[in-house]
C-alpha positions as CSV (number, residue, x, y, z in Angstrom):
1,X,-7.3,-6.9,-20.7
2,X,-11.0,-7.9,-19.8
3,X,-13.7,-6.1,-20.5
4,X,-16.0,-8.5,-18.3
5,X,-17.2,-7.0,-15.3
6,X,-14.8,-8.4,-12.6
7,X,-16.4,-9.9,-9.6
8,X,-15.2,-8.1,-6.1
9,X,-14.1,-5.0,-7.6
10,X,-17.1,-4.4,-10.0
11,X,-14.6,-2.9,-13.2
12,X,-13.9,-3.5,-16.4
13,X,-11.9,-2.1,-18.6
14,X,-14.1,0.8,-19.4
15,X,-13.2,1.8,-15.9
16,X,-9.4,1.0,-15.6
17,X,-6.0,3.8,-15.4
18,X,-2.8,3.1,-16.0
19,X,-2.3,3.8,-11.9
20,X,-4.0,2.6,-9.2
21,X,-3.7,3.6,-5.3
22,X,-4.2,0.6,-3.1
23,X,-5.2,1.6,0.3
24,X,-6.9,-0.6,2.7
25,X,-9.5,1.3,4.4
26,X,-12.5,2.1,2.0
27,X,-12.1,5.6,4.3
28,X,-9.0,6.4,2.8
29,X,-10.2,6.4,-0.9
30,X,-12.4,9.6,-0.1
31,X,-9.9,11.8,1.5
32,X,-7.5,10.9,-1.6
33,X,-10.6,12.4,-3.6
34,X,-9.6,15.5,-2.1
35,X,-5.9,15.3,-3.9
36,X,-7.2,14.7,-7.0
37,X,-9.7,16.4,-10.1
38,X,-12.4,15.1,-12.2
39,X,-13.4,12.4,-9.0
40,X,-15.9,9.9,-10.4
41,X,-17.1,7.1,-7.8
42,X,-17.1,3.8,-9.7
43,X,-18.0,0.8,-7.6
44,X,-18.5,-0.1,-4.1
45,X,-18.8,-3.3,-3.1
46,X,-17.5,-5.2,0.0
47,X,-14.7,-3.8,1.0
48,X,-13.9,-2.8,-2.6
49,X,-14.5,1.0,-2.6
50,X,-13.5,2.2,-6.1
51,X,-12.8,5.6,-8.0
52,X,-11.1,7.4,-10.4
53,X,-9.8,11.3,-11.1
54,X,-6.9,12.6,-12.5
55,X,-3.5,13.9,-10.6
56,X,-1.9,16.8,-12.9
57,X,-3.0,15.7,-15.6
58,X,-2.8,11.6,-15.6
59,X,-5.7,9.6,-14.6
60,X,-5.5,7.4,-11.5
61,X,-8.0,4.8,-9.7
62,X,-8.0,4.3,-5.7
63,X,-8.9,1.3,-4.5
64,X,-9.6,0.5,-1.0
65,X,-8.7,-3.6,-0.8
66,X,-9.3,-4.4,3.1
67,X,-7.8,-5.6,5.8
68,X,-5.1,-8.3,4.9
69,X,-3.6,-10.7,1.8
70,X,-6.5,-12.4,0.5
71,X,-8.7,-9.5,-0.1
72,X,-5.5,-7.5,-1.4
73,X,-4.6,-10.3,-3.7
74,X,-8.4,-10.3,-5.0
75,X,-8.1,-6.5,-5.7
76,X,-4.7,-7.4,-7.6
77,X,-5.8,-10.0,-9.7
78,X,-8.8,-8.2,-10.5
79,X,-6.7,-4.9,-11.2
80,X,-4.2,-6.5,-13.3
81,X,-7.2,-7.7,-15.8
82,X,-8.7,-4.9,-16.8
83,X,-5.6,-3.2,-17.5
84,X,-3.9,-1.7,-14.9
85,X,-0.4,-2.0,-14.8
86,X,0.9,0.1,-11.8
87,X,0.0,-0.1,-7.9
88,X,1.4,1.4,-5.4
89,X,0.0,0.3,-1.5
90,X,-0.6,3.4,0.6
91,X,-0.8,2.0,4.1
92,X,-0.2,2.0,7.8
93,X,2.2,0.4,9.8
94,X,3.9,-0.6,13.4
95,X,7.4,0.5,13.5
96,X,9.8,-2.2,14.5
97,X,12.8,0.4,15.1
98,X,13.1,2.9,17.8
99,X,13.8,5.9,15.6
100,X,10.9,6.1,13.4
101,X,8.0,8.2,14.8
102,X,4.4,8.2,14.0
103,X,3.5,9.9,10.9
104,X,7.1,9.2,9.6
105,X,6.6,7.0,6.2
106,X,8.5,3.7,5.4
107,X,9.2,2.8,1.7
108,X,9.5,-0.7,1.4
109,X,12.3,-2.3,-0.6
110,X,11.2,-5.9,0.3
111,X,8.9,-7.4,3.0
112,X,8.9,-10.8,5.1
113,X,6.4,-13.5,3.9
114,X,5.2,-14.1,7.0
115,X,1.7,-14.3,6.1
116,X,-0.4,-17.0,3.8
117,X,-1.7,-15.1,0.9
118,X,1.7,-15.0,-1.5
119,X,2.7,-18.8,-0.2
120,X,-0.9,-20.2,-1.7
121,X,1.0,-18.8,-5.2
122,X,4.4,-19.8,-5.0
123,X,7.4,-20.8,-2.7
124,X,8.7,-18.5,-0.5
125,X,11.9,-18.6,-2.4
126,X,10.5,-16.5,-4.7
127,X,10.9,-12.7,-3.5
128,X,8.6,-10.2,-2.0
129,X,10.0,-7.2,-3.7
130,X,8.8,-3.9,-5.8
131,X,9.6,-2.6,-9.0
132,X,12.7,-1.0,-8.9
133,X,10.9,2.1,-10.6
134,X,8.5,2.3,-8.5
135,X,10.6,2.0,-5.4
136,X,13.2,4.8,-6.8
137,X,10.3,6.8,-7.8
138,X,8.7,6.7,-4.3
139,X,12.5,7.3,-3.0
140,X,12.5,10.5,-4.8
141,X,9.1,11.5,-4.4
142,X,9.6,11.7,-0.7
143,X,12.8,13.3,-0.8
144,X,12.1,15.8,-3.1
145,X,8.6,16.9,-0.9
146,X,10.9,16.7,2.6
147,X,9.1,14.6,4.7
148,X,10.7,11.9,7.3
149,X,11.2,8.7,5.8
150,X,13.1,5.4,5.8
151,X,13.6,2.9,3.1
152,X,14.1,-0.9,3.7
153,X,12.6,-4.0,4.6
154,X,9.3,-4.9,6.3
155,X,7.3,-7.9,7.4
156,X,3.6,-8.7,6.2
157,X,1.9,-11.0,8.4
158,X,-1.6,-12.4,9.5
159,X,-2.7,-11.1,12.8
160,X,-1.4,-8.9,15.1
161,X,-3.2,-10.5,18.0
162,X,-1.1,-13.7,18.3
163,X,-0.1,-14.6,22.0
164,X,3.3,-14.2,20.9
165,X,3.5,-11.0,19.5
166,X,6.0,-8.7,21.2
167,X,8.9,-12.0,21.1
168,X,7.7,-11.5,17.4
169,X,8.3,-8.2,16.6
170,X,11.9,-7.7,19.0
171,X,12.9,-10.9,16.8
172,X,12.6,-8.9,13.3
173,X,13.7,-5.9,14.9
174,X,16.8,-7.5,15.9
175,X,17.3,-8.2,12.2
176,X,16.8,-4.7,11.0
177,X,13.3,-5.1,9.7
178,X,11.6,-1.1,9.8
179,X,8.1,-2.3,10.5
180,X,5.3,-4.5,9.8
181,X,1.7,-4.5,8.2
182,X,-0.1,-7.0,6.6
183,X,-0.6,-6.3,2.8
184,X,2.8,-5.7,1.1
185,X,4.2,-9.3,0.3
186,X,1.0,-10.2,-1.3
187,X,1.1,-7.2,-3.3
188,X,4.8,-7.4,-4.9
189,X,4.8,-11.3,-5.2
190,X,1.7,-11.4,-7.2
191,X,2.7,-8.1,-9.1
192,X,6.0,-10.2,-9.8
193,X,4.1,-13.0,-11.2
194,X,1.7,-11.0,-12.8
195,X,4.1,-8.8,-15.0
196,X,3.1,-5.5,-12.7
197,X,4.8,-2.6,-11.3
198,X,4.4,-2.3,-7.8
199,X,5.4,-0.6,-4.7
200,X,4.7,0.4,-0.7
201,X,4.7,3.2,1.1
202,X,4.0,3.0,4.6
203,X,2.4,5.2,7.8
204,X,3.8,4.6,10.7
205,X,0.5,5.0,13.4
206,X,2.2,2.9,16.3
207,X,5.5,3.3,17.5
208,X,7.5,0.2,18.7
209,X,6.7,-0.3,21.9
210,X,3.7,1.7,21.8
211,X,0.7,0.8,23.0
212,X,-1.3,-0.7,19.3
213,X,-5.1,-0.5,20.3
214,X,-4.7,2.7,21.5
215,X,-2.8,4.2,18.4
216,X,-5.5,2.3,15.8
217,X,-8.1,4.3,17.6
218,X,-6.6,7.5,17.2
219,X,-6.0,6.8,13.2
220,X,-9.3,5.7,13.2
221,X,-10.8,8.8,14.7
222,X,-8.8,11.1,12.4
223,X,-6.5,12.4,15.6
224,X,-2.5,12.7,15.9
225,X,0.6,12.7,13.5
226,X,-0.7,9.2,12.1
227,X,-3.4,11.8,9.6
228,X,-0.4,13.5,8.2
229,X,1.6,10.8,7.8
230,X,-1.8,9.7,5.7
231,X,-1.2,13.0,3.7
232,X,1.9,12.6,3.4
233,X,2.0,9.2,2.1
234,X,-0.7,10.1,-0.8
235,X,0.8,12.5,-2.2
236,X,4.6,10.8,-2.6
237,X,2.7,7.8,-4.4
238,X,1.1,10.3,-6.4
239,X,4.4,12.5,-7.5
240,X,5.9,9.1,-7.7
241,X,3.2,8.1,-10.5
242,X,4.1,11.4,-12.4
243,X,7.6,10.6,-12.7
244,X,7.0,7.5,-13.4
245,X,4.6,8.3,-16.5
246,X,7.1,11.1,-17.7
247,X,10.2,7.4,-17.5
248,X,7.2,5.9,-19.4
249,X,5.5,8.3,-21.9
């Protein structure tokens, strides 16, 4: 545990919780202020956007880590050395499979490494897979609060602009993957390596098939299911980190 000031994120381990939130957008991190008490901003740098409050009664960070594996990977690393030990991803995603709607959540129980970030660590032998806490916690969190949900695999991947894309996609839907984004598989294989607990939780914002430009702008302008699917997605991560802490006094 360092108590240098990391470089991207701008913590130490004056600043660091036991949990951490890991959404992408910096956006995100200030409506999951609203979820939580005693909110103190502590960084913002790039697209690092950092802070800290507490979720009945155990203290949390949120940390916004960008678009993609490298700059999740950064926000891991960094993360892991000032103390924190468990992360859970709170992102959006494209569904792959017919039956999942937008604002329905995906819990991932592995992901694809179709994407460069964990490969620069290790072969892709090695497994892109959560914490089995984590992912039974998340599991229960969901079920327990009701809202729509699968559980399952997913693929990370680079771009979703490739000329190739929808051959892409109907390939891994053919093989039962639920959807795709571009963070998770970074995230659990350096967790695994690291000695962290992770885990994913997913928001669907484009259906397959659906038209993906279109369906990013809505999220991005707050509009449609994909903002309660947002909600919905915080606060099982959350309920997953208090039962979690009560396995783990």
């Amino acid at each position: 545990m360092s108590e240098i000031l990391q470089p991207h994120i701008r913590l130490s381990s004056k600043n660091a919780a036991k949990y951490a939130l890991l959404p992408g957008d910096p956006g995100r991190v200030t409506r999951i202020a609203d979820y939580l008490k005693n909110v103190k901003e502590l960084s913002h740098n790039r697209e690092y956007y950092c802070i800290s409050g507490t979720y009945r009664g155990i203290e949390v960070m949120a940390v916004s880590t960008g678009i993609g594996g490298p700059s999740t990977g950064i926000a891991v690393e960094e993360l892991s050395k000032i103390g924190v030990k468990t992360l859970i991803r709170i992102g959006s995603c494209g569904a792959l499979q017919s039956d999942l709607k937008k604002g329905d959540l995906i819990i991932a129980s592995g992901a694809v490494r179709d994407e460069g970030t964990s490969r620069a660590y290790i072969s892709t032998a090695y497994p892109a897979i959560p914490d089995t806490d984590v992912l039974f916690a998340l599991i229960e969190s969901a079920r327990r609060l009701g809202y729509p949900f699968r559980y399952g695999l997913i693929r990370s991947h680079d771009s979703f602009y490739v000329d190739e894309e929808d051959e892409i996609d109907d390939f891994w839907r053919n093989k039962g993957i639920l959807g795709a984004d571009m963070e998770s598989a970074a995230l659990f294989v350096i967790g695994g390596l690291r000695g962290l607990k992770t885990g994913s939780v997913l928001n669907v914002i484009t259906e397959y098939r659906g038209d993906l430009k279109e369906d990013i702008n809505q999220y991005a302008e707050r509009e449609d299911m994909s903002m309660e699917g947002e909600r919905r997605e915080i606060l099982t991560a959350l309920e997953a980190f208090v039962r979690i802490d009560r396995m783990n006094p």
